[in-house]
N, C-alpha and C positions, 0 to 999 in steps of 0.2 A: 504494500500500500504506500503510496506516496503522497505527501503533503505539500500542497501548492498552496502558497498565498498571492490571491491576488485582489486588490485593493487594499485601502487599508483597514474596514469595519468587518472582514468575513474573509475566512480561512477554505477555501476548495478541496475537500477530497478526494485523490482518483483512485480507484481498486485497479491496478494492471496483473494478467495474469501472469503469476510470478513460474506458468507450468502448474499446478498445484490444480487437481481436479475439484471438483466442486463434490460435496458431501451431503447426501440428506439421512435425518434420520427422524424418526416419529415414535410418538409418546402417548401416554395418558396418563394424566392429571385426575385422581380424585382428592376432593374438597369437601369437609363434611363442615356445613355453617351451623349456628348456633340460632339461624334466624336473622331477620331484616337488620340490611349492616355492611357495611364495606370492610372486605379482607383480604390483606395484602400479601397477593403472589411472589414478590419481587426474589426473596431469597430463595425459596423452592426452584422457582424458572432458574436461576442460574446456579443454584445447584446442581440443575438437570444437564446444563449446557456442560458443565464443567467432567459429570459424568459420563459425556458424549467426546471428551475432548473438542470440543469447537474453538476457532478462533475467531473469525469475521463472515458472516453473512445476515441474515436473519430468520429470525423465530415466528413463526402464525401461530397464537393462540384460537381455538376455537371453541367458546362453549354451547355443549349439546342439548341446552335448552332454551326454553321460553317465556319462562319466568324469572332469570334471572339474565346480567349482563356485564360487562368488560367494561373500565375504563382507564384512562391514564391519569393520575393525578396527583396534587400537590401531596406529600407524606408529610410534613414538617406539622402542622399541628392538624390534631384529630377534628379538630370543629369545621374543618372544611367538609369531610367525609360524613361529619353528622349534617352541617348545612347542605350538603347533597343530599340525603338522603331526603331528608327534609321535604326540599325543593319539588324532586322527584314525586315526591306522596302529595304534595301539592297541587301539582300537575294533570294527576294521574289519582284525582281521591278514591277511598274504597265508599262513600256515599251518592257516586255519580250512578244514574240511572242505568248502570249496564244490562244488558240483555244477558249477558254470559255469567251465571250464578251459581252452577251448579257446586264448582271446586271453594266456594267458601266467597265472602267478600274481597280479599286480598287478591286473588288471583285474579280476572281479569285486568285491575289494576298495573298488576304484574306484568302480563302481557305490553300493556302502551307502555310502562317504563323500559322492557326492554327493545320493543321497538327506536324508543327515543334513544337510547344510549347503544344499541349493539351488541351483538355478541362475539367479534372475530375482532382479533388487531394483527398488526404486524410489527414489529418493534426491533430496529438493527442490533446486531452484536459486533462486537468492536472488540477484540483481546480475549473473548471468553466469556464476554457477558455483556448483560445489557447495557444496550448504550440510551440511558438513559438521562436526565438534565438532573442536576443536584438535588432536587426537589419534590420528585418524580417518581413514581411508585404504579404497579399495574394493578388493578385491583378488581376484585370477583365481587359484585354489587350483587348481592341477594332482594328482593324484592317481597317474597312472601314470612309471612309472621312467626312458621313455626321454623327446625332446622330442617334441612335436606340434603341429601349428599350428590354435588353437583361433580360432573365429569367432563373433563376439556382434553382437545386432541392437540395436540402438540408437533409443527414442524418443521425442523432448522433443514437450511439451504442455505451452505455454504463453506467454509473450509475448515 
């Protein structure tokens, strides 16, 4: 990998192939939550990477459901995670008119919060792990009230 700068506010990075074949390898991630909550993948993922030997490419997370969803966010104090949460159930209340009732009030909720947030990212690895910003944390956002043990597919592409 080579480092160019060019200008003075932003640093360019180029990946040249140094020869070095490209590498994939794939996983699964189970997560047992304790209930509505954000909880933070970041050491487990590159734990995983680390037991993969990986150095530079990147990882897709994907979780295999529909009530719950992925995001990237600030780690540094937990009231942004509860302020999301928050927000989210605000958004998305369990006393709006839904038609979809059968799984409990919580659950269709659940469904528009993970629409709105997603369930798949992508996120570079840089040396063996995530190359993520100082501040920055992946996190499995649970959405329904009780716990459930949620399962994600795991797949690095690259060296």
């Amino acid at each position: 990998m080579t480092r160019t700068k060019s200008g003075e506010s932003f640093e360019v990075w180029t990946f040249e192939d140094d020869g070095l074949d490209l590498r994939q390898r794939m996983g699964r991630l189970m997560v047992a939550t304790r209930g509505r909550g954000a909880y933070g993948l970041g050491r487990v993922l590159d734990a995983w990477l680390e037991e993969q030997g990986m150095r530079d490419g990147e990882l897709s997370v994907f979780l295999r459901h529909t009530t719950a969803s992925l995001a990237i966010q600030e780690n540094a104090d937990p009231d942004v995670q509860a302020d999301l949460v928050d927000a989210l159930s605000r958004l998305a209340p369990e006393d709006a008119p839904w038609r979809h009732t059968v799984e409990g009030p919580d659950d269709m909720p659940s469904h528009v919060k993970s629409v709105l947030t997603g369930v798949s990212l992508i996120v570079p690895v840089v040396a063996g792990r995530l190359d993520l910003g100082t501040w920055q944390e992946v996190y499995l956002l649970e959405h329904r009230d009780t716990p459930h043990q949620r399962s994600l597919t795991l797949r690095y592409l690259g060296t």
